[in-house]
C-alpha positions as CSV (number, residue, x, y, z in Angstrom):
1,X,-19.6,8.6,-15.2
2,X,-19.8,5.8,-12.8
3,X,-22.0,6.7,-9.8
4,X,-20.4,4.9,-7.3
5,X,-17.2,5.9,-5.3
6,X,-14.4,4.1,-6.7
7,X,-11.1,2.9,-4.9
8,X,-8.2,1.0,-6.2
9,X,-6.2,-1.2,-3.9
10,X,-2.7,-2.8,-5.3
11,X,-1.7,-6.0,-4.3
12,X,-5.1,-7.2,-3.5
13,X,-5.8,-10.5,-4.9
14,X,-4.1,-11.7,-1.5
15,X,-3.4,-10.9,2.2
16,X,-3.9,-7.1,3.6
17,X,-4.9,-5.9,0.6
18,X,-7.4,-8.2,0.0
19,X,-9.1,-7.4,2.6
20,X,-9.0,-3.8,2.6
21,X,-10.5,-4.1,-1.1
22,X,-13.2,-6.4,0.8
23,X,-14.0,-3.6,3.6
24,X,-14.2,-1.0,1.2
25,X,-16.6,-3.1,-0.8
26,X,-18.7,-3.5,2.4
27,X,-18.3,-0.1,2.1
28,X,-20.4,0.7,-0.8
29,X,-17.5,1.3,-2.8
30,X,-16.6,0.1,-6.4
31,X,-13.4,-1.9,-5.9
32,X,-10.6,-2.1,-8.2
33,X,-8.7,-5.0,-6.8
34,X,-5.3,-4.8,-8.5
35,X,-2.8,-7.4,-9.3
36,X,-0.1,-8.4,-11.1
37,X,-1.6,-11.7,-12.3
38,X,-4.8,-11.2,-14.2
39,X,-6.2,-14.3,-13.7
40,X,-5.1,-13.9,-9.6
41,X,-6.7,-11.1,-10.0
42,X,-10.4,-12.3,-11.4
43,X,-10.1,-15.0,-8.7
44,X,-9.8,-12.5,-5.7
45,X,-12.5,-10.1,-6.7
46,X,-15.1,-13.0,-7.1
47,X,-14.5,-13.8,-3.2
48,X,-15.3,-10.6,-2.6
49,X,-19.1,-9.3,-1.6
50,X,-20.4,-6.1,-3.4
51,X,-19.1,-4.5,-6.6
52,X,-15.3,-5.8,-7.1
53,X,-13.5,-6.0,-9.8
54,X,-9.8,-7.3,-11.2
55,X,-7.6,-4.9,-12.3
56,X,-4.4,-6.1,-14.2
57,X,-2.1,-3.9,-12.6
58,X,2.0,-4.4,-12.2
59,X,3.6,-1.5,-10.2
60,X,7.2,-2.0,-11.4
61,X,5.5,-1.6,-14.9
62,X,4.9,1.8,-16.3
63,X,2.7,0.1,-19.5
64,X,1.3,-1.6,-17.1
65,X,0.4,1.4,-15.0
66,X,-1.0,3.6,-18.0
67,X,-2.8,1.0,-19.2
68,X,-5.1,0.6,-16.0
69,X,-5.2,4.5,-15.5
70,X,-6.6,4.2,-18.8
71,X,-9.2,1.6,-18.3
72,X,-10.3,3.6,-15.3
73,X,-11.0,6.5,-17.2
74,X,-12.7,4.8,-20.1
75,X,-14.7,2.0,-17.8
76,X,-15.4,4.2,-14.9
77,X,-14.6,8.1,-15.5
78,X,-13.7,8.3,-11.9
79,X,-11.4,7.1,-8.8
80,X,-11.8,8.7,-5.3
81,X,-9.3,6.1,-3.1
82,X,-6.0,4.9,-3.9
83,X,-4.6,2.4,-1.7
84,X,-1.0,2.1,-2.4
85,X,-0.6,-1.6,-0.8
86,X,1.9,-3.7,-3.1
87,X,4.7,-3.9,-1.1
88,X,7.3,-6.6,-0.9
89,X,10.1,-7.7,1.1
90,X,12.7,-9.9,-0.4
91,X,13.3,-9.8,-4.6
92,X,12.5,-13.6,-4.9
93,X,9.0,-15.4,-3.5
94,X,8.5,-18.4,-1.6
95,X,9.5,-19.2,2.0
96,X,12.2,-17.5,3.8
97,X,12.9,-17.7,7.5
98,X,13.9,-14.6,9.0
99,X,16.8,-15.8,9.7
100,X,17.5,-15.6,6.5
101,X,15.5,-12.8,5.6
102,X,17.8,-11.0,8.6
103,X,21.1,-12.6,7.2
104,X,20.5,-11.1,3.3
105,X,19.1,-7.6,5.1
106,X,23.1,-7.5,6.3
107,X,23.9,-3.9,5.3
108,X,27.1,-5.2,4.5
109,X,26.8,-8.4,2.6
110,X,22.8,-7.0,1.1
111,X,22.6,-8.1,-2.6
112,X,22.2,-4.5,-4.4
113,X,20.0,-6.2,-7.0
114,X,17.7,-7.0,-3.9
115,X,17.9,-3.6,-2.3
116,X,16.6,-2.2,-5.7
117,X,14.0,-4.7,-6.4
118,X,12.4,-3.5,-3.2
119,X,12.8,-0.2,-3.9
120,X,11.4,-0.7,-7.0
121,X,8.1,-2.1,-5.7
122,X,7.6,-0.5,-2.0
123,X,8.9,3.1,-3.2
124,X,9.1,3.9,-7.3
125,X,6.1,2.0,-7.8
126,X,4.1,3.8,-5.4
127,X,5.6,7.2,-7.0
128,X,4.7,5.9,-10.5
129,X,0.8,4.3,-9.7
130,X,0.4,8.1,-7.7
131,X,1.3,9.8,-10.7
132,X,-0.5,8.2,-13.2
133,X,-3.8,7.8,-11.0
134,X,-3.6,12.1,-9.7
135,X,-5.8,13.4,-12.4
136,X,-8.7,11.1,-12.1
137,X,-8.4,11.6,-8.1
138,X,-8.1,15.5,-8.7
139,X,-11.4,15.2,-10.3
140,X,-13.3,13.3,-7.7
141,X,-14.7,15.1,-4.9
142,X,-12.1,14.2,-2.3
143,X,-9.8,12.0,-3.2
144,X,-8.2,10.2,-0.6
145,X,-4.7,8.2,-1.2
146,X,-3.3,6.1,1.3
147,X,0.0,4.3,1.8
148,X,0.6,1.0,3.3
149,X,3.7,1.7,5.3
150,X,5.2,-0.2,8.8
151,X,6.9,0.9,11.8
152,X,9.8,-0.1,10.7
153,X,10.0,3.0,8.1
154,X,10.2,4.9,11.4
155,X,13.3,6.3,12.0
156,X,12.6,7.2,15.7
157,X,11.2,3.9,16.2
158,X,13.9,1.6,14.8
159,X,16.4,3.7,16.7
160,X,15.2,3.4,20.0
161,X,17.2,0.7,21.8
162,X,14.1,-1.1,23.6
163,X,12.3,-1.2,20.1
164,X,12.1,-5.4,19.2
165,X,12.7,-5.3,15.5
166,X,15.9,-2.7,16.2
167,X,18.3,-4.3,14.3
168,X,16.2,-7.1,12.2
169,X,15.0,-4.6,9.4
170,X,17.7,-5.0,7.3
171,X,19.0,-2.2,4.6
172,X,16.4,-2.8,1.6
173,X,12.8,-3.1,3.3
174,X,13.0,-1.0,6.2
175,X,14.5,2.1,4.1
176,X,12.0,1.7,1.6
177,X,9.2,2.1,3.9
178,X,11.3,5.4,5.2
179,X,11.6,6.4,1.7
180,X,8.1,5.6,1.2
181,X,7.1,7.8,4.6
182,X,9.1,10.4,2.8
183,X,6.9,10.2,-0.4
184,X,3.6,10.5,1.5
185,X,5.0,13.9,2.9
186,X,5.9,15.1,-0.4
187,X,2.3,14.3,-2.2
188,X,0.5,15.5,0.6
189,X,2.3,18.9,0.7
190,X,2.1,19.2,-2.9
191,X,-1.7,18.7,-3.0
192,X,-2.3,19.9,0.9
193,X,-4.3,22.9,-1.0
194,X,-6.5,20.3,-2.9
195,X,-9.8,18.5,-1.6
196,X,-6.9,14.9,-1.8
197,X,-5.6,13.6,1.8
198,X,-2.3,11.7,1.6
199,X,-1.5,9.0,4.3
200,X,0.2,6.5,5.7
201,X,-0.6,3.6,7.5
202,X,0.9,0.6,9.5
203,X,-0.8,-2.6,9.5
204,X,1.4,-4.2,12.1
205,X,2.8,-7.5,12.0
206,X,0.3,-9.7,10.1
207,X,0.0,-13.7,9.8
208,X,0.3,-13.6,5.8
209,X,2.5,-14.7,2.8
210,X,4.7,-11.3,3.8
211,X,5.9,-12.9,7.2
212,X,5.5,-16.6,6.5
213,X,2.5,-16.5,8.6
214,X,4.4,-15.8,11.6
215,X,2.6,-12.4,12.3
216,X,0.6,-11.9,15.5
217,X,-2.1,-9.7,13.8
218,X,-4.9,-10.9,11.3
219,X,-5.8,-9.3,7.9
220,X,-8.9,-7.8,9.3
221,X,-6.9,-6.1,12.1
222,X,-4.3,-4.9,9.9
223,X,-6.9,-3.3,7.6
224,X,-8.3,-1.1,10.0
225,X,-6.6,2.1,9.6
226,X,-5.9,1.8,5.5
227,X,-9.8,1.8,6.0
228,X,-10.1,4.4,8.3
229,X,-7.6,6.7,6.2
230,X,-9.6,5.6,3.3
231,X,-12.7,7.0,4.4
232,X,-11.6,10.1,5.9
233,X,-13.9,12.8,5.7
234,X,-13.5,16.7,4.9
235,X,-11.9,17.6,8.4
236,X,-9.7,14.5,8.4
237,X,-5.7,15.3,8.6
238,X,-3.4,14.9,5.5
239,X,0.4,13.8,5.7
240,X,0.1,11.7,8.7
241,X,1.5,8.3,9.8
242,X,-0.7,6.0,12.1
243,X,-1.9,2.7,13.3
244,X,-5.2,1.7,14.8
245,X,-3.5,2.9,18.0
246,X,-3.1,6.4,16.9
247,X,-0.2,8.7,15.7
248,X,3.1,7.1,15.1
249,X,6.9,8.9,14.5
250,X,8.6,9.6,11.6
């Protein structure tokens, strides 16, 4: 078995993910950065300092999925951190104002192609890399899984009337991220007898690919509590939702 503490971190040859891989490495860990394009993939992990590696990993693929639970077992024998971070926002990539991003979030014009596309990514393909990736983290000492969520998965924030984004969130990505707050709950009450911690974090609103650039945090602010969840120790909590600020609603 591999001596090192492993962690794998979807959607990381970019953006938040990137660099969570990147402080994880700094870290001491063995990092598996996953991504859906191999050679995106290979490219990432060489920027990165410390023991990274690419991982061809799609989450809307369940072949894809077994297939790197696979190599995992056979290349390392062990994973102690998931970071569920692939997350997108819109079905289709390239640049979209959010004005547009608002006008196709419309709950009653939304595209239900669209709606399940982000579904499919943000809240089935967390469910599905989970799953496949539990018995190699039910083996490691204390496993640790953490999901990238946002505040906008927060019912009681998006409801309150002096909340910003009330209103702009749309019908596919801000429910998936409540779905996906929802999921965190359910793994960490399943497994809340187990050495694992379940989590959720929000990165806040980051200048990367996700937002066009237009978000007022930076990747290495918006990394901080994935990290900090990431590297919880035996007294940390399980089946929380947080920022770097502390404690947020569900």
């Amino acid at each position: 078995m591999h001596d090192q503490s492993v962690a794998l971190v979807t959607g990381a040859n970019k953006g938040i993910g990137h660099e969570i891989a990147r402080q994880l490495a700094a870290h001491g860990y063995t990092v598996l950065v996953g991504a859906r394009d191999p050679a995106r993939g290979r490219a990432a992990a060489e920027k990165i300092a410390g023991d990274a590696r690419a991982l061809a990993l799609d989450v809307s693929s369940p072949a894809s999925i077994a297939a790197a639970a696979a190599r995992i077992r056979s290349e390392l024998g062990r994973l102690d951190v998931l970071v569920n971070n692939a997350g997108i926002n819109r079905s289709q990539g390239g640049e979209v104002t959010l004005a547009e991003l608002m006008r196709r979030g419309t709950p009653s014009v939304a595209s239900l192609d669209e709606v399940r596309a982000v579904f499919e990514t943000n809240v089935f393909g967390v469910i599905a890399v989970t799953q496949a990736m539990l018995p190699l983290l039910r083996e490691a000492p204390a496993g640790r899984i953490v999901n990238v969520s946002s505040s906008v998965g927060s019912l009681t924030t998006i409801s309150d009337p002096a909340y910003p984004f009330r209103g702009m969130t749309g019908i596919a990505y801000a429910p998936s991220k409540s779905a996906l707050n929802a999921v965190t709950v359910a793994f960490a009450q399943e497994l809340e007898a187990t050495p694992i911690k379940v989590n959720a974090a929000c990165p806040g609103y980051t200048a990367t690919d996700h937002t066009n650039r237009s978000g007022s945090r930076s990747v290495v602010e918006a990394a901080r509590e994935p990290v900090r969840l990431a590297l919880l120790g035996a007294d940390g909590p399980t089946g929380t939702f947080s920022n770097d600020a502390g404690p947020l609603p569900w």
